[in-house]
GULO-724114 format. One record per atom (N, C-alpha, C): residue in one letter; atom name; x negated, y, z. Coordinates in Angstrom, 2 decimals. Last residue first. Example, Ala and Ser with C-alpha at 12.3 -4.5 7.8 and 13.67 -1.06 7.14 Angstrom:
! GULO-724114
residu_atome_c1_c2_c3
s_N_-12.85_-2.25_7.08
s_CA_-13.67_-1.06_7.14
s_C_-12.90_0.03_7.87
a_N_-13.19_-5.69_7.80
a_CA_-12.30_-4.50_7.80
a_C_-13.20_-3.30_7.80
END
This chain:
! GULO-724114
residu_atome_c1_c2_c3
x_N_1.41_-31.84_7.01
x_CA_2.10_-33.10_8.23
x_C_3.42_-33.29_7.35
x_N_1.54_-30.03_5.35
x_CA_0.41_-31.15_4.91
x_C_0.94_-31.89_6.14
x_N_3.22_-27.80_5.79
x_CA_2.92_-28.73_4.56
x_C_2.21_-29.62_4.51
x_N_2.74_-27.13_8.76
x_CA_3.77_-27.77_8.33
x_C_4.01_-28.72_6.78
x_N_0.11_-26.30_8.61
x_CA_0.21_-27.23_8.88
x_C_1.49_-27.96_8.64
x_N_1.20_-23.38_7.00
x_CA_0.14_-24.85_6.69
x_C_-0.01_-25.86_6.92
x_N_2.90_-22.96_9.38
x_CA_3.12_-23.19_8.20
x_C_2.23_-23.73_7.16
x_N_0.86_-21.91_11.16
x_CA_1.60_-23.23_11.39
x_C_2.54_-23.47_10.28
x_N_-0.95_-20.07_9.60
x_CA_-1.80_-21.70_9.91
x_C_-0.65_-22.38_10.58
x_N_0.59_-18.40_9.76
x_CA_0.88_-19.00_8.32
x_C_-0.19_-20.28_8.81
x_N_0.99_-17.66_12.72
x_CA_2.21_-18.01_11.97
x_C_1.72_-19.05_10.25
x_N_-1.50_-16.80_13.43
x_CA_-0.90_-17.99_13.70
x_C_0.08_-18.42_13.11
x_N_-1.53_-14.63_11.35
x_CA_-2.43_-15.68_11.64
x_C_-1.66_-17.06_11.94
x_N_0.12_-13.38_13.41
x_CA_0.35_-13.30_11.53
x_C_0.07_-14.70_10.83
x_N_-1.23_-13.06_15.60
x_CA_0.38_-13.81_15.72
x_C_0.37_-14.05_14.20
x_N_-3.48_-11.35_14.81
x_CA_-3.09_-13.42_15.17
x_C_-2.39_-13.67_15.25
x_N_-1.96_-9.29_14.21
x_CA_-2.55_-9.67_13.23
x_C_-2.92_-10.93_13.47
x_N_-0.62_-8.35_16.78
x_CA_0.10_-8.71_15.79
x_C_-0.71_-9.63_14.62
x_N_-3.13_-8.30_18.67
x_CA_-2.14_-9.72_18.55
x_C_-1.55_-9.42_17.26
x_N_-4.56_-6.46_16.79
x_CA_-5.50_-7.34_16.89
x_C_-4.41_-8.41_17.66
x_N_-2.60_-3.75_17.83
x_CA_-2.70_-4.26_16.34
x_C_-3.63_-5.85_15.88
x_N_-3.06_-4.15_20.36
x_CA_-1.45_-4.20_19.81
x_C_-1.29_-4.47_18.26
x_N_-5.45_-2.68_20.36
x_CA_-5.25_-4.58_21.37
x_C_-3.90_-4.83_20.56
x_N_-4.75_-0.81_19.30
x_CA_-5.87_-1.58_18.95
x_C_-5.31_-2.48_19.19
x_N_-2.82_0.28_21.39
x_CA_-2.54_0.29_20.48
x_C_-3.54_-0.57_19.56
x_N_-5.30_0.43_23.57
x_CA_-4.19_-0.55_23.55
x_C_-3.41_-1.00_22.17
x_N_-7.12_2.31_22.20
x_CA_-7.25_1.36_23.03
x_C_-6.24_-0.26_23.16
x_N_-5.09_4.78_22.58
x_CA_-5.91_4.24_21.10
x_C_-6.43_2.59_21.65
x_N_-4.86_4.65_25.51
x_CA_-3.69_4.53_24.24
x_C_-4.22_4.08_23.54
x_N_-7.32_5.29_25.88
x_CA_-6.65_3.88_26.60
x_C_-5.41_3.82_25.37
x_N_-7.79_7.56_24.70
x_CA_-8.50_6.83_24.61
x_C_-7.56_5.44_24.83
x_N_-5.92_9.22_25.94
x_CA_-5.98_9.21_24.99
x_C_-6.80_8.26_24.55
x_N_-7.12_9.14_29.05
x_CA_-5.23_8.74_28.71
x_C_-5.60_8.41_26.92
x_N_-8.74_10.67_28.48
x_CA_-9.16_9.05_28.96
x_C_-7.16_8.32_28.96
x_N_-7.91_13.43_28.02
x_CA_-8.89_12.32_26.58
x_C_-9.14_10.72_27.10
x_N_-6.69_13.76_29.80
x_CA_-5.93_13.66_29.38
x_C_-6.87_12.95_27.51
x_N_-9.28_14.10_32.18
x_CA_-8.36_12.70_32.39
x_C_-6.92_12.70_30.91
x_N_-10.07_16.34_30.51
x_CA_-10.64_14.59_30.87
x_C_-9.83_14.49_30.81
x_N_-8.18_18.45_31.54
x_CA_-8.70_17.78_29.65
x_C_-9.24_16.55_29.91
x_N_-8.19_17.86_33.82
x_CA_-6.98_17.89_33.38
x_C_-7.28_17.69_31.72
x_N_-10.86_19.17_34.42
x_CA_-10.64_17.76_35.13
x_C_-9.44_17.24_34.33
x_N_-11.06_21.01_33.40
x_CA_-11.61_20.57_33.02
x_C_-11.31_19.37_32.91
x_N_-8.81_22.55_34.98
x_CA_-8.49_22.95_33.55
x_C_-9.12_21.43_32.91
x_N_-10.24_23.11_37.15
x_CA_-8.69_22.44_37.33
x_C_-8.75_21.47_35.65
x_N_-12.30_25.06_36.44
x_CA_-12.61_23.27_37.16
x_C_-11.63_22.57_37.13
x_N_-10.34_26.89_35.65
x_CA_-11.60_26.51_35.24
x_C_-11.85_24.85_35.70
x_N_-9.37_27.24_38.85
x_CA_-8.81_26.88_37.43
x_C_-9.27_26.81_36.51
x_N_-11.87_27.88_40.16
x_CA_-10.91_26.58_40.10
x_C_-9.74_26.15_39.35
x_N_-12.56_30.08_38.96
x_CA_-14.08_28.89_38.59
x_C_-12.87_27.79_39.52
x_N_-10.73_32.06_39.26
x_CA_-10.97_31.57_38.39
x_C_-11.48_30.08_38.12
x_N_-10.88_32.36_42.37
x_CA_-9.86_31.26_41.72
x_C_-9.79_30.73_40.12
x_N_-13.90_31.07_43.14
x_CA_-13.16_32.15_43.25
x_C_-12.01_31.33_42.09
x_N_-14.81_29.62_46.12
x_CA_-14.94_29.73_44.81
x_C_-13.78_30.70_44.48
x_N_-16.73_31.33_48.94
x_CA_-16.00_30.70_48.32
x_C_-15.65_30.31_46.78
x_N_-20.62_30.98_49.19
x_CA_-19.21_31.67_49.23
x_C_-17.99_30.67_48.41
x_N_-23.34_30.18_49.76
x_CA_-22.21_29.06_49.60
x_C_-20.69_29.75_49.60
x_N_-24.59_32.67_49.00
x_CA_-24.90_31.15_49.10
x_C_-24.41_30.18_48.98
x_N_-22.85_34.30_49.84
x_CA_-23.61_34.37_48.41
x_C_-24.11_33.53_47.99
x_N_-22.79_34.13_52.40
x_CA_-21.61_34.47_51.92
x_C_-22.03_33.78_50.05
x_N_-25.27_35.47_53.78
x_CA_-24.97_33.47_53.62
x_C_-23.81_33.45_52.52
x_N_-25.49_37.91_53.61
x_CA_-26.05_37.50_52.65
x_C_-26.03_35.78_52.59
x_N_-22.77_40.03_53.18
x_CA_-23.16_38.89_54.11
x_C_-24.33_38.34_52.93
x_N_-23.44_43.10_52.41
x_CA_-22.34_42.42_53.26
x_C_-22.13_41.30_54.27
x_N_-25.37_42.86_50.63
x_CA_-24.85_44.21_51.37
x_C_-23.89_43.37_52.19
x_N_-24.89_41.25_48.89
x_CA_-25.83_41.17_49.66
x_C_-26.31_41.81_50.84
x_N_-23.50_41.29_46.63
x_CA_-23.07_40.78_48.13
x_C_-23.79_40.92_49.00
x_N_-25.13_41.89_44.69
x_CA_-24.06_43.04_45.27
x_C_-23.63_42.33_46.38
x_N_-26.83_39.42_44.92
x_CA_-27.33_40.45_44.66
x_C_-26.51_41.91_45.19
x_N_-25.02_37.80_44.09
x_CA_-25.41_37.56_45.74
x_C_-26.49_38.85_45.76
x_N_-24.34_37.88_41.63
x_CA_-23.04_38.18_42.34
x_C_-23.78_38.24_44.32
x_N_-26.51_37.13_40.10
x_CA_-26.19_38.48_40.24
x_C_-25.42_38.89_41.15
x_N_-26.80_34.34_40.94
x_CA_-27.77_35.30_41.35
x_C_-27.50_36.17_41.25
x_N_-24.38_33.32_40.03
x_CA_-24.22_33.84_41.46
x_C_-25.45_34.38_41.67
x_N_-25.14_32.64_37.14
x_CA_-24.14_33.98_37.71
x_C_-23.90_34.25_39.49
x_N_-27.13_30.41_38.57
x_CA_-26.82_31.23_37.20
x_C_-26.17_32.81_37.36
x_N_-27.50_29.30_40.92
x_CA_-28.48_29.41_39.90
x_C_-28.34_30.25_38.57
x_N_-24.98_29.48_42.09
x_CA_-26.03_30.07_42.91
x_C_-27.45_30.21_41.95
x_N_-23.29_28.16_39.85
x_CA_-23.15_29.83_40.45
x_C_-24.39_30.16_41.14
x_N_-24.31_25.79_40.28
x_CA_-24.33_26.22_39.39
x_C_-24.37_27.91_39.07
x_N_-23.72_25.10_43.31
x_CA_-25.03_24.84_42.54
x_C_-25.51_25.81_41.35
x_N_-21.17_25.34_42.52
x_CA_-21.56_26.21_43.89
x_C_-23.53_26.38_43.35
x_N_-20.35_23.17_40.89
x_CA_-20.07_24.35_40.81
x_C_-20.89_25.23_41.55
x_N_-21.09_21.11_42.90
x_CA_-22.13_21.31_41.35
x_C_-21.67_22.72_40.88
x_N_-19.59_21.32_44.68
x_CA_-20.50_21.30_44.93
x_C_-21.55_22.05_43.97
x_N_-17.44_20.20_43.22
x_CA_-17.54_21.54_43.89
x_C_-18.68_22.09_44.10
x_N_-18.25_17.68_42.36
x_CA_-17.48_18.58_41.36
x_C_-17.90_20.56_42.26
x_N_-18.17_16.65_45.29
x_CA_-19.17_16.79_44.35
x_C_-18.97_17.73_43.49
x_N_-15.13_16.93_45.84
x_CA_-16.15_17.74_46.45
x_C_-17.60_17.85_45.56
x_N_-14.57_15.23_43.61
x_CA_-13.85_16.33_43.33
x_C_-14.92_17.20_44.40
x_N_-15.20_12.71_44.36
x_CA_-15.80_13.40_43.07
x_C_-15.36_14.76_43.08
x_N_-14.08_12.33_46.72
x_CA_-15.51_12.40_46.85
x_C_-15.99_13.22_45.66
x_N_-11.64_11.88_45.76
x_CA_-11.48_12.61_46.50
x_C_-13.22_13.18_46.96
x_N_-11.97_9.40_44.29
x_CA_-11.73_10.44_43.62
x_C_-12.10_11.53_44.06
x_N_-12.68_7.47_46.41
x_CA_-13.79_7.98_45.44
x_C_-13.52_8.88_44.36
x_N_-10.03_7.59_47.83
x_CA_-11.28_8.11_48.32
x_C_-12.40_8.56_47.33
x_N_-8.97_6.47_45.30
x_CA_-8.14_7.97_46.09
x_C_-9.20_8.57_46.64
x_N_-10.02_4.14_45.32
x_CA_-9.72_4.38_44.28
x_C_-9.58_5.92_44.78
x_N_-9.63_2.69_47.97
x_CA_-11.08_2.91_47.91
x_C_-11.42_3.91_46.46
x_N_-6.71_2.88_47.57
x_CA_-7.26_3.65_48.76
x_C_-8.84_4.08_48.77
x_N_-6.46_1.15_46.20
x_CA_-6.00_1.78_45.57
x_C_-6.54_2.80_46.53
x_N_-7.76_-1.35_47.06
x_CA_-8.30_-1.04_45.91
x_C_-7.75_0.21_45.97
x_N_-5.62_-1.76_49.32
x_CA_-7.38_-1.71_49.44
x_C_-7.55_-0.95_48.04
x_N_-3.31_-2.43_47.37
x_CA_-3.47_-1.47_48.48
x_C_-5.09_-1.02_48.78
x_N_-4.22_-4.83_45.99
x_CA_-4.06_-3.60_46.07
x_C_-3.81_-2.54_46.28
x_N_-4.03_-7.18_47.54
x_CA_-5.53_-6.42_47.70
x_C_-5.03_-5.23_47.15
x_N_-1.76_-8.37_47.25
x_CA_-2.42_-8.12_48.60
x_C_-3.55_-7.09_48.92
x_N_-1.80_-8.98_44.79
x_CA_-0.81_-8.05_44.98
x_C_-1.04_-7.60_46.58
x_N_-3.55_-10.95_44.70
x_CA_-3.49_-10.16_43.54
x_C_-2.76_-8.75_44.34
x_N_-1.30_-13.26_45.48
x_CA_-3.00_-13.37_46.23
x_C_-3.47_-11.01_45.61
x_N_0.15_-13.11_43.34
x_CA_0.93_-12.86_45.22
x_C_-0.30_-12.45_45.57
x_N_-0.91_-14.08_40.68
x_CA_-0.27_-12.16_41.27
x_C_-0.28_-12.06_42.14
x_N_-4.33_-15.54_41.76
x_CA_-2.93_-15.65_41.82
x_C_-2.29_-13.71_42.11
x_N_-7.39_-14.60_41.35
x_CA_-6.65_-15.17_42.24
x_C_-4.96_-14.71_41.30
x_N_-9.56_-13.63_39.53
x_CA_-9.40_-15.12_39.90
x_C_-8.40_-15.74_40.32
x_N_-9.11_-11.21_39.72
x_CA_-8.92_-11.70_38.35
x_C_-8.23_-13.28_38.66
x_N_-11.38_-10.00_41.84
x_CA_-9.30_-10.15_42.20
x_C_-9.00_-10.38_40.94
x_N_-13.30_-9.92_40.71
x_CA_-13.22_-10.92_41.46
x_C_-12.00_-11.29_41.75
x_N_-13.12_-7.55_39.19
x_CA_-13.34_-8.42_38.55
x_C_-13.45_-10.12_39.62
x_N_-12.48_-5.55_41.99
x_CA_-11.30_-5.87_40.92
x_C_-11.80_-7.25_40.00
x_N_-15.28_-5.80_42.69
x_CA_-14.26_-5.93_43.42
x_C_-12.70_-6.64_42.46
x_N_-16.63_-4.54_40.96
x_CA_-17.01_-6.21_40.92
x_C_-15.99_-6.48_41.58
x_N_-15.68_-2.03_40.47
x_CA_-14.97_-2.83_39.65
x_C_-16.03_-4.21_39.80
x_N_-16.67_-1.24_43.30
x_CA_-15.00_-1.51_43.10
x_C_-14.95_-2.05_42.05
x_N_-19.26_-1.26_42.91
x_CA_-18.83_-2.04_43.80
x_C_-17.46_-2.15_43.28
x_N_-19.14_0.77_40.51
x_CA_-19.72_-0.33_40.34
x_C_-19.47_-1.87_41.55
x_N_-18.37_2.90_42.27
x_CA_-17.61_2.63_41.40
x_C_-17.88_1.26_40.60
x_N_-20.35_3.42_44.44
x_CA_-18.90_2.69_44.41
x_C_-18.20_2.42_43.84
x_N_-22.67_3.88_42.75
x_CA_-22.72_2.61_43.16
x_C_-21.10_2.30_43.58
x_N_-21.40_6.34_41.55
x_CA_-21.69_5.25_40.99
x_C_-21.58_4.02_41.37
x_N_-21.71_7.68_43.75
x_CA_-20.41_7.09_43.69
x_C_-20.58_6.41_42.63
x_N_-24.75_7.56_44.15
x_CA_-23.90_6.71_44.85
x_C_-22.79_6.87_44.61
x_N_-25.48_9.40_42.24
x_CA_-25.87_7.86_42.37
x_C_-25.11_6.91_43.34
x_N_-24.25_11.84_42.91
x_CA_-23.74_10.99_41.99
x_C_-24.14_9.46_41.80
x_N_-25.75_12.33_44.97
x_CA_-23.90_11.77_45.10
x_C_-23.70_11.18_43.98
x_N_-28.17_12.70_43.48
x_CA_-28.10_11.88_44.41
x_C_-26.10_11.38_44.80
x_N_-27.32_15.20_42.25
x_CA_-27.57_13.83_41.47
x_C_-27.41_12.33_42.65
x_N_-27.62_16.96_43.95
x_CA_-25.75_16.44_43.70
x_C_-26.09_15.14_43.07
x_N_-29.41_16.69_45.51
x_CA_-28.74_16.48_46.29
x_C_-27.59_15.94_45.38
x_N_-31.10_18.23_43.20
x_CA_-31.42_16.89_43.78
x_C_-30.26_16.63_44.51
x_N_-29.29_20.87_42.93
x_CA_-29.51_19.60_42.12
x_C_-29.65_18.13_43.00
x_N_-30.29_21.42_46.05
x_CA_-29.37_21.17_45.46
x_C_-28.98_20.61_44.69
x_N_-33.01_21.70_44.78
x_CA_-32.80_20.83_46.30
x_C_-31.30_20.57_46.09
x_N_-32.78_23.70_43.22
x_CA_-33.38_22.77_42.53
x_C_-33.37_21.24_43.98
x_N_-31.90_26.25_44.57
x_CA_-31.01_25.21_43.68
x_C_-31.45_23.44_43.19
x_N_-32.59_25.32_48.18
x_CA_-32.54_25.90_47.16
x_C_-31.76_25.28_45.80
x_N_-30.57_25.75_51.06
x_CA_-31.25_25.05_50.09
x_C_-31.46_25.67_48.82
x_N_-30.75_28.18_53.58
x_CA_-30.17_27.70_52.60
x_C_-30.42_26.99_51.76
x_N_-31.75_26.76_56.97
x_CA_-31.43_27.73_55.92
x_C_-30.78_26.96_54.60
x_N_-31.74_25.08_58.88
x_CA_-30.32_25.91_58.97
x_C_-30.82_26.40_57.52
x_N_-33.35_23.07_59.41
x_CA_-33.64_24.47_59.76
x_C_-33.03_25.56_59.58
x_N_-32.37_21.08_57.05
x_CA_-32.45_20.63_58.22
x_C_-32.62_21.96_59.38
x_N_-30.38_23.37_54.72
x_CA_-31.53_21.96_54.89
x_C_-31.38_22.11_56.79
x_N_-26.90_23.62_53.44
x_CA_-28.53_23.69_54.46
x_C_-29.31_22.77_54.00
x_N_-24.65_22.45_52.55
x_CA_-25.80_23.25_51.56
x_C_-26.96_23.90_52.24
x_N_-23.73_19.67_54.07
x_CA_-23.72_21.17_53.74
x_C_-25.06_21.31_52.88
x_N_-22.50_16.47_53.63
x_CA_-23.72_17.53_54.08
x_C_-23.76_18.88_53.65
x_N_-20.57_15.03_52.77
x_CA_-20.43_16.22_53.90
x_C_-20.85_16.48_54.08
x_N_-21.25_13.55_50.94
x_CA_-20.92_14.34_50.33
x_C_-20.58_15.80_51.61
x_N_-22.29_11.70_53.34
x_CA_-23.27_11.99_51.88
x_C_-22.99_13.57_51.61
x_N_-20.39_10.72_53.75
x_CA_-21.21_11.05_54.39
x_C_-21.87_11.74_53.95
x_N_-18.91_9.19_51.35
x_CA_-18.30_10.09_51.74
x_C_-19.57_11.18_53.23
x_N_-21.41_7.13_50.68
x_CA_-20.67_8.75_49.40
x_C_-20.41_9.76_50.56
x_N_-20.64_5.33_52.88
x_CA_-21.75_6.49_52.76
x_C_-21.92_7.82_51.14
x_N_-18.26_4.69_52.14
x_CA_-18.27_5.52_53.62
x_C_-19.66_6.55_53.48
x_N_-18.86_3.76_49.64
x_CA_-17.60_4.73_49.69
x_C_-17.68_5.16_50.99
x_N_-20.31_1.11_50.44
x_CA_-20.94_2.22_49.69
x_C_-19.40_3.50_49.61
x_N_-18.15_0.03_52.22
x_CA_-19.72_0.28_52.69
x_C_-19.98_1.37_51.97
x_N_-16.34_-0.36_50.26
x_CA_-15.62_-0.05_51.58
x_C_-17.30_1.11_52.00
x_N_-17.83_-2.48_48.69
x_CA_-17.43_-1.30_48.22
x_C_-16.83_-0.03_49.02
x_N_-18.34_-4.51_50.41
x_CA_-19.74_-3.77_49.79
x_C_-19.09_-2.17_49.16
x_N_-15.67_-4.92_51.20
x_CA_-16.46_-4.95_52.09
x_C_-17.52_-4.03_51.60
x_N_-15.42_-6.10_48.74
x_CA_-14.08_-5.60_49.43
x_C_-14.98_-4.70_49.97
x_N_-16.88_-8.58_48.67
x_CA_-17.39_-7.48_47.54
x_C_-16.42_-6.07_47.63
x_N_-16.53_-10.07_50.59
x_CA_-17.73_-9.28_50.83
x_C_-17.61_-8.66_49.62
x_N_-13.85_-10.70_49.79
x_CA_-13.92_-10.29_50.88
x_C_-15.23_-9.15_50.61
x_N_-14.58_-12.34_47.33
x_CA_-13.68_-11.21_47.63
x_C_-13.63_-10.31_48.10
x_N_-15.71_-14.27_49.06
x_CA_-16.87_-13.69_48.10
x_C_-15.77_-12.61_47.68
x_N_-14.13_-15.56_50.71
x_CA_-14.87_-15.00_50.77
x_C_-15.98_-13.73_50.14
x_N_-12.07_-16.58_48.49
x_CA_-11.75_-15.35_49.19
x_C_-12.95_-14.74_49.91
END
């Protein structure tokens, strides 16, 4: 349980600082606006670290293997919370990279007519509902090709017992002829 514990713990650790991470505004230190290429840098950087939490959580889970369902059934709660959080991190990132993306591409034109108005606005303005149904849209095709995958996946695993059970069956009927 120790070694449980601290890998509980390492993942808890790296998921507080994601989440820190991911609350830094689109300033730099002197209030102004970052640029894109600072930006970039910044999102890659989240991304290195929810990596690292995602790499902490599954040493986490590969350690909760060891123990007993009851033992098993204790931790997941934890897991499922450090699971919600590092979603909840990707999805600001996600935003982020959007905001990134607009401010380097189509938001140079759009901060151009805004510009008249507010010129921080253009910088980090809101998203507009398109570019979140758009982003909705994206997230919702993933996760429905990683559904698709795991199926194919299983179904595999489903065809690889039937075919040892097959297996097993005529090697105990072999053996039955010769005992």
């Amino acid at each position: 349980p120790m070694d449980l514990d601290s890998q509980a713990v390492t993942a808890e650790r790296a998921l507080s600082e994601l989440q820190q991470a991911v609350q830094v505004t689109s300033k730099d230190a002197r209030g102004k606006s970052m640029s894109v290429a600072e930006r970039q840098k910044q999102i890659a950087s989240f991304e290195r670290l929810a990596q690292r939490v995602k790499n902490a959580l599954e040493s986490y889970k590969l350690e909760l293997r060891a123990l007993s369902r009851e033992q098993q059934a204790e931790h997941q709660h934890r897991i499922r919370t450090i699971e919600e959080a590092l979603r909840q991190a990707r999805t600001q990132i996600d935003w982020k990279r959007l905001d990134a993306e607009n401010a380097a591409g189509t938001g140079a034109a759009a901060s151009g007519a805004a510009s008249s108005s507010s010129g921080q606005e253009a910088d980090s303005g809101p998203v507009t509902l398109e570019q979140a149904v758009a982003t909705a849209d994206k997230i919702q095709n993933e996760s429905q090709s990683s559904v698709a995958r795991s199926l194919g996946m299983v179904l595999q695993a489903e065809q690889v017992g039937i075919t040892t059970l097959g297996m097993m069956h005529g090697q105990d009927e072999q053996l039955a002829r010769i005992g």
